[in-house]
C-alpha positions in Angstrom: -39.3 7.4 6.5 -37.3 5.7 8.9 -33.7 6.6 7.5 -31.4 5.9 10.0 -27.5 6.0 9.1 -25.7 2.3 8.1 -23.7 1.6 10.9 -26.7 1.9 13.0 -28.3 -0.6 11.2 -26.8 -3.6 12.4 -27.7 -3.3 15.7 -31.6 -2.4 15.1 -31.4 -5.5 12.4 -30.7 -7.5 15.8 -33.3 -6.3 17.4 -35.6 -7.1 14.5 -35.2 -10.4 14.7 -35.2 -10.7 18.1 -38.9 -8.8 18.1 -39.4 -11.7 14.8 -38.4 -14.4 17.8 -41.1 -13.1 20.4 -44.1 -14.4 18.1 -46.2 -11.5 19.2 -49.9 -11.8 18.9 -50.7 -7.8 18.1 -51.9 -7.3 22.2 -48.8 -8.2 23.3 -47.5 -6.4 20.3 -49.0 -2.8 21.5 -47.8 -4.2 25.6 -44.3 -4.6 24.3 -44.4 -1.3 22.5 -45.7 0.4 25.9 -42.8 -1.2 27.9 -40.6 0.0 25.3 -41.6 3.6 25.7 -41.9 3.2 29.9 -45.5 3.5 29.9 -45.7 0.1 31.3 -43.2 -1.3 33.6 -41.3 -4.5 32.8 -40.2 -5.8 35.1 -43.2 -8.2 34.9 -43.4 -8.8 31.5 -41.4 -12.0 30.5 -39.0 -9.8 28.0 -38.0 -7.9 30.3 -34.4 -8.1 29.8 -35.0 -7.1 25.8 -37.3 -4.2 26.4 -34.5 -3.2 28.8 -31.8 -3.6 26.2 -34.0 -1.7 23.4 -35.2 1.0 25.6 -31.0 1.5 26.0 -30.3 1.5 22.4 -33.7 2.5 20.7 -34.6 5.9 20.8 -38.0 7.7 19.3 -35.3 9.5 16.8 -36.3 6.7 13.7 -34.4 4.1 14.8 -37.7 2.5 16.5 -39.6 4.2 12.9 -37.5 2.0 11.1 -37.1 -1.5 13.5 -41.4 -1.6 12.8 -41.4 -0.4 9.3 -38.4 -3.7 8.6 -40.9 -5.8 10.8 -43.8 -4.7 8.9 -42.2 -5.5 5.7 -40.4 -9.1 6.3 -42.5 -10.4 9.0 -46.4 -9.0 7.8 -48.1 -11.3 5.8 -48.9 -8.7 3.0 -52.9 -8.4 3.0 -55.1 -5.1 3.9 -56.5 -7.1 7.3 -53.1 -8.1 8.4 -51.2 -4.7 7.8 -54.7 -2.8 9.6 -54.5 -5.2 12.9 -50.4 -4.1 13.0 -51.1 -0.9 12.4 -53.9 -0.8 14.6 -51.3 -2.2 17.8 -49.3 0.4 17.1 -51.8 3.0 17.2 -53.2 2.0 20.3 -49.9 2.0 21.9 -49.4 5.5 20.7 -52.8 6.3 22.3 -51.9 4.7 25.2 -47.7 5.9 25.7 -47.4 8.6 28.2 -44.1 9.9 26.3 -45.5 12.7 23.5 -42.1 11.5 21.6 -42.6 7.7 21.6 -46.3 8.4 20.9 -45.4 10.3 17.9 -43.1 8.1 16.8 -45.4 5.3 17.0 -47.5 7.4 14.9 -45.1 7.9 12.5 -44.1 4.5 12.2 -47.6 3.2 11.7 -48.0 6.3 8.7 -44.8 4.9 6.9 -46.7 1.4 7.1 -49.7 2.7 5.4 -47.9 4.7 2.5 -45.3 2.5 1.9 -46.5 -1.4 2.3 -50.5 -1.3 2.6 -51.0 2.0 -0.1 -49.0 -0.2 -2.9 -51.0 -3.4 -1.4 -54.1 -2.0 -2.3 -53.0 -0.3 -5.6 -52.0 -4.2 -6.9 -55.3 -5.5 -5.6 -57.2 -3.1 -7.6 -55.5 -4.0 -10.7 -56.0 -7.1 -10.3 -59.5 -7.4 -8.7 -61.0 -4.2 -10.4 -61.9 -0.8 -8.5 -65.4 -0.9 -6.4 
């Protein structure tokens, strides 16, 4: 689980919102993700200047674990399609990263997603809707 210490926080809360501001579509999602990691360069890609502030601050050590994970769970319309499509653009820039730590991490991150936000989705929508 992303755990990262409190006075850490602040500063990856900023960049949460600043990654809520971007209006990603989930391509541009797994593009941004790759820029973050280096496996794309920036320097064309319009937020430029935040990947370059994030890729300063950000490290694959949780802190980017727990910046998605807080996306994921104020920013994701909860529903199994929407949760699979931001997973799924976070896999493919873990299959796509050339840095084994960011890729794991991305990993990671989208694993958290699925136990702790799309598992207890699920769960609800069985009780409700009945099991197949």
């Amino acid at each position: 689980m992303p755990y990262i210490k409190q006075e850490k926080r602040q500063l990856m809360d900023m960049y949460v919102i600043d990654i809520e501001n971007l209006h990603l579509s989930m391509s541009a999602l797994t593009d941004f993700l790759l820029c973050i990691s280096g496996s794309l360069a920036f320097a064309f890609y319009d937020k430029g200047t935040l990947v370059k502030e994030i890729r300063e601050d950000v490290k694959p050590d949780g802190s980017l674990n727990y910046i998605l994970f807080k996306y994921a769970k104020y920013n994701i319309e909860p529903s199994y399609n929407n949760y699979k499509n931001y997973m799924g653009a976070i896999y493919e820039a873990s299959n796509k990263s050339m840095d084994i730590e960011y890729r794991n991490e991305y990993r990671e991150a989208a694993e958290w997603i699925r136990i702790k936000l799309l598992i207890p989705y699920e769960e609800n929508t069985i009780i409700r809707n009945g099991d197949i």
